[in-house]
C-alpha positions as CSV (number, residue, x, y, z in Angstrom):
1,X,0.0,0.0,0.0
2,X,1.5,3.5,-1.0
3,X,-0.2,5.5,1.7
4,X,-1.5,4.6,5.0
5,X,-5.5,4.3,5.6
6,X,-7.6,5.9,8.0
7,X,-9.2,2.5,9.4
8,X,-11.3,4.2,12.1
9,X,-12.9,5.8,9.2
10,X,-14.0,2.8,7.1
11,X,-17.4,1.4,7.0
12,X,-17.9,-2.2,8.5
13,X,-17.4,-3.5,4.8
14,X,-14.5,-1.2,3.9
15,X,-12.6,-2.9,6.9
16,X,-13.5,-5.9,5.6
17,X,-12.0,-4.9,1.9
18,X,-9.0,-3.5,4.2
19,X,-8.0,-6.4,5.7
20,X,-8.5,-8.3,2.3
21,X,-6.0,-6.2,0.5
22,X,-3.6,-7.4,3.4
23,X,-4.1,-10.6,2.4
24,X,-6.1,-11.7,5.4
25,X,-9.2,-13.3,5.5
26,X,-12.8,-11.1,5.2
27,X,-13.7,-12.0,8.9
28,X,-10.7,-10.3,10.4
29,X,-11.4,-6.9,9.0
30,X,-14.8,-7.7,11.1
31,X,-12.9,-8.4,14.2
32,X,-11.3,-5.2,13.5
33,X,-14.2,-2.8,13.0
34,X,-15.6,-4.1,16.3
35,X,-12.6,-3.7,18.0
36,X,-12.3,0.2,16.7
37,X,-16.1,0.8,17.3
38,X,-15.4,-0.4,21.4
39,X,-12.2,2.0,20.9
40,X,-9.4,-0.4,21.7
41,X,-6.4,0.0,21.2
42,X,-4.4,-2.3,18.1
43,X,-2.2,-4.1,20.4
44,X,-5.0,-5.0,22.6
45,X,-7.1,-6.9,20.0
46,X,-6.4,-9.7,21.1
47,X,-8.6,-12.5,19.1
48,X,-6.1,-10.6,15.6
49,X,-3.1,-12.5,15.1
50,X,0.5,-10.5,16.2
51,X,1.1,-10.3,12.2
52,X,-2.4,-8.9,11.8
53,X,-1.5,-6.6,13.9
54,X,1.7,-5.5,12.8
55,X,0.7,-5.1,9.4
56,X,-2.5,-3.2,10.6
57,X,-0.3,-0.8,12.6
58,X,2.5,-0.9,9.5
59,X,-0.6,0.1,6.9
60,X,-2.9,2.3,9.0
61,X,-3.6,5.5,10.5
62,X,-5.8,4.7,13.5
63,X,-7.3,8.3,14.6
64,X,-8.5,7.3,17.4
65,X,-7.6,9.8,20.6
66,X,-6.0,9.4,23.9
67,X,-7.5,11.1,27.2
68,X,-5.0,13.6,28.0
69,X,-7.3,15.0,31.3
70,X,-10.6,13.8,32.9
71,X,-12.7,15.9,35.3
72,X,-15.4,14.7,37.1
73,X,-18.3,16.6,38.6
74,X,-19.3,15.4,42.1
75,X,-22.4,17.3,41.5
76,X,-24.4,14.8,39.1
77,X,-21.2,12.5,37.3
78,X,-20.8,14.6,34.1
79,X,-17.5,13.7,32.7
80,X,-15.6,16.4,30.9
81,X,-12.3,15.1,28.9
82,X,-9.5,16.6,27.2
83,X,-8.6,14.4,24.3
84,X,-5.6,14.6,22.8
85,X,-5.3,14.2,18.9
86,X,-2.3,12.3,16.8
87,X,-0.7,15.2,16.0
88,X,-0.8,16.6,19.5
89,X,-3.9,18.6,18.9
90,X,-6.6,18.9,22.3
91,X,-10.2,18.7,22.1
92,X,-12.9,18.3,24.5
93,X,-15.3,16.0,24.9
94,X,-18.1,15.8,27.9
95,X,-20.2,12.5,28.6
96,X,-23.9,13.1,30.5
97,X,-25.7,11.3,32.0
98,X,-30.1,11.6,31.8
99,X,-32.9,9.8,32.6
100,X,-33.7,8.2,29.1
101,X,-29.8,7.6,28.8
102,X,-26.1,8.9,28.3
103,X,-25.1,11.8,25.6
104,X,-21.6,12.7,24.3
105,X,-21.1,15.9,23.6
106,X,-18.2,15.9,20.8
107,X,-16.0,18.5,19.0
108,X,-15.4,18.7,15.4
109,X,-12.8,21.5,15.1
110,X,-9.3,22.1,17.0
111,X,-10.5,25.1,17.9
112,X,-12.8,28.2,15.8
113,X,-12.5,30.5,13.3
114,X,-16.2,32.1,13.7
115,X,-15.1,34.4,16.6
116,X,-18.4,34.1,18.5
117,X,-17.7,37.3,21.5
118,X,-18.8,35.2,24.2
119,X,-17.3,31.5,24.1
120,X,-13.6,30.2,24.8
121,X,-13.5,28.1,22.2
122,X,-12.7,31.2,19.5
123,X,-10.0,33.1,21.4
124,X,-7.3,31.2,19.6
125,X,-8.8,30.5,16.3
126,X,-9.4,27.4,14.4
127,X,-5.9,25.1,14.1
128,X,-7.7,22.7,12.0
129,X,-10.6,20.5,11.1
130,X,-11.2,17.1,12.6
131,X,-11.8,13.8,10.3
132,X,-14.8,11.9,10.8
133,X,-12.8,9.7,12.4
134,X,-11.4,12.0,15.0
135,X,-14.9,13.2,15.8
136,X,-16.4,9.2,16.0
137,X,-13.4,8.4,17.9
138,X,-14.4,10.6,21.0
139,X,-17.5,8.9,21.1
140,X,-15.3,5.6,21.2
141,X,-12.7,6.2,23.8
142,X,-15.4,7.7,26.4
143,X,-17.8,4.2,25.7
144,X,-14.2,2.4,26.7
145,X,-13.8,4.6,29.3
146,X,-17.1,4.4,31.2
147,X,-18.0,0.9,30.3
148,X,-21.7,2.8,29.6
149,X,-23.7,2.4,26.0
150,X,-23.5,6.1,24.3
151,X,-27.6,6.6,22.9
152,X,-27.6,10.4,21.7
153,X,-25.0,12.9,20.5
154,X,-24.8,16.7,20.4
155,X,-22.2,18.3,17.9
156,X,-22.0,21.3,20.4
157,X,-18.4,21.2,21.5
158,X,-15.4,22.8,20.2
159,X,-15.9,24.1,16.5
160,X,-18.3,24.8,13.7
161,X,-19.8,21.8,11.9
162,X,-20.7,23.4,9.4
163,X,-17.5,24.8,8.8
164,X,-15.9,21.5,8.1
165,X,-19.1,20.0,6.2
166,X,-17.9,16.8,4.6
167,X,-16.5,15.5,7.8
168,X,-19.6,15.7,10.0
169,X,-21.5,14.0,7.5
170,X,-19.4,11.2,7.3
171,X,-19.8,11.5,10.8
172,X,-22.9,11.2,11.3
173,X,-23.4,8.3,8.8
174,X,-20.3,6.2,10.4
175,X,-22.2,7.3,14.1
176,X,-25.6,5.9,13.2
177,X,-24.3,2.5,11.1
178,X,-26.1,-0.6,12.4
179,X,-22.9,-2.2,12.2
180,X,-21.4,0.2,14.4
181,X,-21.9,2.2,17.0
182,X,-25.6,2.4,15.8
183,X,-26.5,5.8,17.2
184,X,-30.0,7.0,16.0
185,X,-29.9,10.2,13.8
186,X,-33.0,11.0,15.8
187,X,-30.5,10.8,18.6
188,X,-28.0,13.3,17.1
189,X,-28.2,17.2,17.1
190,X,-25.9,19.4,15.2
191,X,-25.7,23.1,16.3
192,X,-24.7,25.4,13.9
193,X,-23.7,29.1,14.0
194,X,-25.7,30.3,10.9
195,X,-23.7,28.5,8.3
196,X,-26.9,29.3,5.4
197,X,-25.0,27.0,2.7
198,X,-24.6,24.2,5.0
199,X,-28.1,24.1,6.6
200,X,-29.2,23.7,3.1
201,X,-27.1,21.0,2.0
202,X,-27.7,19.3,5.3
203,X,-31.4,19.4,4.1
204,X,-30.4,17.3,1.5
205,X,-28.4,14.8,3.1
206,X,-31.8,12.6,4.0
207,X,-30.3,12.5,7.7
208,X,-33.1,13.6,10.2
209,X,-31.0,15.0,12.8
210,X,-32.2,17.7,14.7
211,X,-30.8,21.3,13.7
212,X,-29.7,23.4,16.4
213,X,-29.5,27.3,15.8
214,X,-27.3,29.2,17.8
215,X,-29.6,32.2,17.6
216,X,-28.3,34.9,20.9
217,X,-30.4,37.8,19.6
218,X,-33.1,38.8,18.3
219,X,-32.3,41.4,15.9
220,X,-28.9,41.7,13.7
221,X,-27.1,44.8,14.9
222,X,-27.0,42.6,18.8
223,X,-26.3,39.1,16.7
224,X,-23.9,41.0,14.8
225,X,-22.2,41.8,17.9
226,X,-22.2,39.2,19.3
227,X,-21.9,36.9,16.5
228,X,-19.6,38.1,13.5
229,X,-21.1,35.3,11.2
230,X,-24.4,37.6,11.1
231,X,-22.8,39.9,9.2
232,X,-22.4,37.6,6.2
233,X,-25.7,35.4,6.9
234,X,-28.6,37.8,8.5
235,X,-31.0,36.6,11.1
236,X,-34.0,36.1,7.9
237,X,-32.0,34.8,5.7
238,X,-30.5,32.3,8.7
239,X,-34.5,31.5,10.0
240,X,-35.8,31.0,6.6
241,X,-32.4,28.6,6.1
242,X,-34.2,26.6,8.9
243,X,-37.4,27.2,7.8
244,X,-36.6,25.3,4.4
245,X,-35.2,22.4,6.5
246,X,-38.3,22.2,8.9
247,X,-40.2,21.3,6.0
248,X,-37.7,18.9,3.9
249,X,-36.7,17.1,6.9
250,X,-40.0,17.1,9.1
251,X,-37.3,18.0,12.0
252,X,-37.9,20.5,14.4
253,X,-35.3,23.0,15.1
254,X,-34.1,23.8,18.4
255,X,-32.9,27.2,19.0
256,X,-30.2,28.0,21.4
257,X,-30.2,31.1,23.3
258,X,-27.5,32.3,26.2
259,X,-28.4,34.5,28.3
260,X,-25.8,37.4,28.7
261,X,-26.2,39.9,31.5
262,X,-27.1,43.6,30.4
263,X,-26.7,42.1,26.4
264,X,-29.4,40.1,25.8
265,X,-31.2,39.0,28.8
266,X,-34.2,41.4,29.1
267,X,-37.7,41.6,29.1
268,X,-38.1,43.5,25.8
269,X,-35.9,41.0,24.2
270,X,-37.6,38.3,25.3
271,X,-41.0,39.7,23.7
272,X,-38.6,40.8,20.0
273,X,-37.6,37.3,20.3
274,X,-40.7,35.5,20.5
275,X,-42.2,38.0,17.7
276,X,-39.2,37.2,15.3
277,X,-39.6,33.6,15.6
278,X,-43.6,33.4,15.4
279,X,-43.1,35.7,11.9
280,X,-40.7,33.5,10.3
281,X,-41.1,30.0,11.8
282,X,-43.9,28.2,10.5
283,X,-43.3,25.1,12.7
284,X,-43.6,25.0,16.6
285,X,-40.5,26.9,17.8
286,X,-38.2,25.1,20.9
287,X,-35.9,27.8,23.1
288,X,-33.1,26.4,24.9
289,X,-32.1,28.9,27.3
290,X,-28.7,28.5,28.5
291,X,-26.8,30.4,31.2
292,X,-23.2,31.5,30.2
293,X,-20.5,29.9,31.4
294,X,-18.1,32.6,32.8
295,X,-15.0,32.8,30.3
296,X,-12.7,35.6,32.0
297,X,-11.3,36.8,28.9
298,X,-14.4,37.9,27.5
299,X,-15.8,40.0,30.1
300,X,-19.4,38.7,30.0
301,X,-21.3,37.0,33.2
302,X,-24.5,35.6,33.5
303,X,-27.6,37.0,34.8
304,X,-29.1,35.7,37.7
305,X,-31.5,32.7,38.0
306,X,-34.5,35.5,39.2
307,X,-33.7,37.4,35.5
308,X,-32.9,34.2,33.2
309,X,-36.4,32.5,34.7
310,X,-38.2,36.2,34.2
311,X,-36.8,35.6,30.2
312,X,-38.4,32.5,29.6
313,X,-42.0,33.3,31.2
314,X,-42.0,36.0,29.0
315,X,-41.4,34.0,26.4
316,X,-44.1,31.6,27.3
317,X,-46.5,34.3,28.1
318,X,-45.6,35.2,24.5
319,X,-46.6,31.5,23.0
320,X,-43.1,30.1,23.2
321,X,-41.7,26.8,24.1
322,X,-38.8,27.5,26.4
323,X,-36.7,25.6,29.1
324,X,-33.4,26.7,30.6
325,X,-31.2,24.2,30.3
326,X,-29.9,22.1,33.1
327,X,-26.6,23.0,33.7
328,X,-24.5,19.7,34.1
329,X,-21.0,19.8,35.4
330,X,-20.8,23.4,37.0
331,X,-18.4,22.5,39.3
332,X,-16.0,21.4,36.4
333,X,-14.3,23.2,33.3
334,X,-17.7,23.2,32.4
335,X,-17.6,26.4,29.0
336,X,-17.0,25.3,26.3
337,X,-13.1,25.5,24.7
338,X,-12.0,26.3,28.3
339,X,-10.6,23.2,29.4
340,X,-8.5,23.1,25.9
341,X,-7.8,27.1,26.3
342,X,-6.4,26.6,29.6
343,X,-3.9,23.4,28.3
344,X,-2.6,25.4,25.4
């Protein structure tokens, strides 16, 4: 082979076409895949021959990451990790625990170039894209680590998905393969910025995740602010983005709000909000309020639970479906890009 492959990337089938090309037998590129899919290491395969192996690790590029720091919350068990990438690279992953079962939260960027004001994981910009097989493999190590079955997936850590396209949907379909890891697309949510190009290919893709906006504002000189993407994809042109995938998907889309003292947080805003969204949202409109997680480099703090609960009974007096969202793993690293900013 002139060049090495990315196994963790290959379909159940593909391994099996992998290990064929080594000369091997079908079934061992079987044994393979489920290996990878359980995130084990190669030289701990252990039912693979010690030549299988050596011509795996002689022929492949296994992406799969190591956990380079582990914090545990003693609040309610939310585990956030550092993972460390081949190349030396750190993202973070976060494993939570609910009632109807455990969710990863995963990252598909080493870092972000879309300079949202308010989060850590901007302040250093985007080093590079993740593969699909980086962004599976998170999901992978933390199933080893906890010995617990992963059911559901938010693509709400570090980076854009959007912004590296190809690679979360490869993603998505290596995630949800029966043969695999076999995570529902129902399951799955990918938040998004505003990318308007990406929203409608994702529309396309015939892969009913849910669609998570990262809205912040209700009108575009605060987005705009707050949100430098706004100034090349405006709050209409972003809603009716979502809009057009409401009704080719059948998928509801969440909307993701944080609540930023003295920016966004008040009453008024509430009411704009709720108007916005009932004028250009045909479908039955979900707001996930979230509190911001103190980032000292920014400036910006949260408002108080009195002010962020005022917010969402106005929206509900207003017709909206809103919940503040339990905050998991506040005594932990818990924003977003912080644990990786503070390792740099």
């Amino acid at each position: 082979m002139d060049s090495k492959t990315d196994i963790l990337g290959l379909t159940k089938s593909e391994c099996e076409a992998f290990a064929q090309n080594l000369g091997e037998k079908k079934f061992r590129g079987g044994q393979l895949y489920g290996w990878m899919q359980k995130g084990t290491p190669i030289d701990e395969m252990s039912n693979l021959p010690k030549s299988l192996r050596d011509k795996i690790s002689a022929n492949a590029e296994y992406r799969l990451p190591t956990i380079e720091k582990r914090q545990v919350s003693k609040i309610d068990g939310t585990i956030k990790y550092l993972m460390r990438m081949i190349d030396g690279e750190c993202v973070e992953s976060v494993f939570m625990r609910y009632e109807h079962g455990n969710t990863v939260c995963v990252s598909c960027q080493a870092g972000c170039r879309m300079g949202c004001k308010f989060c850590a994981s901007t302040l250093r910009g985007r080093a590079r894209n993740l593969t699909a097989s980086e962004i599976l493999g998170q999901i992978a190590v933390i199933g080893r680590d906890t010995g617990e079955r992963v059911g559901g997936v938010v693509m709400m850590g570090i980076g854009e998905p959007l912004d590296n396209y190809d690679n979360t949907v490869k993603f998505l379909r290596l995630v949800s393969d029966p043969d695999g890891l076999s995570i529902g697309l129902r399951h799955i949510s990918v938040s998004t910025c505003g990318l308007v190009p990406g929203i409608k290919r994702l529309s396309d893709e015939g892969l009913p995740v849910t669609l998570s906006l990262s809205l912040h504002a209700s009108n575009d000189e605060r987005r705009s602010a707050l949100m430098p993407v706004n100034k090349k994809y405006g709050i209409k042109e972003v809603l009716a983005a979502c809009r057009e995938y409401f009704e080719k998907t059948g998928r509801r889309v969440s909307f993701e709000y944080t609540l930023i003292s003295g920016e966004n947080d008040s009453e008024e805003e509430a009411r704009a909000l709720a108007r916005l969204l009932r004028t250009n949202m045909a479908s039955p409109c979900h707001v996930n309020l979230i509190l911001l997680n103190k980032v000292d480099e920014t400036g910006y703090i949260a408002p108080d639970r009195t002010a962020a609960n005022r917010f969402r009974d106005t929206l509900e007096k207003c017709g909206m479906n809103a919940t503040i969202r339990r905050r998991l793993g506040s005594d932990i690293d818990a924003s977003c890009g912080q644990l990786r900013l503070n390792n740099m």
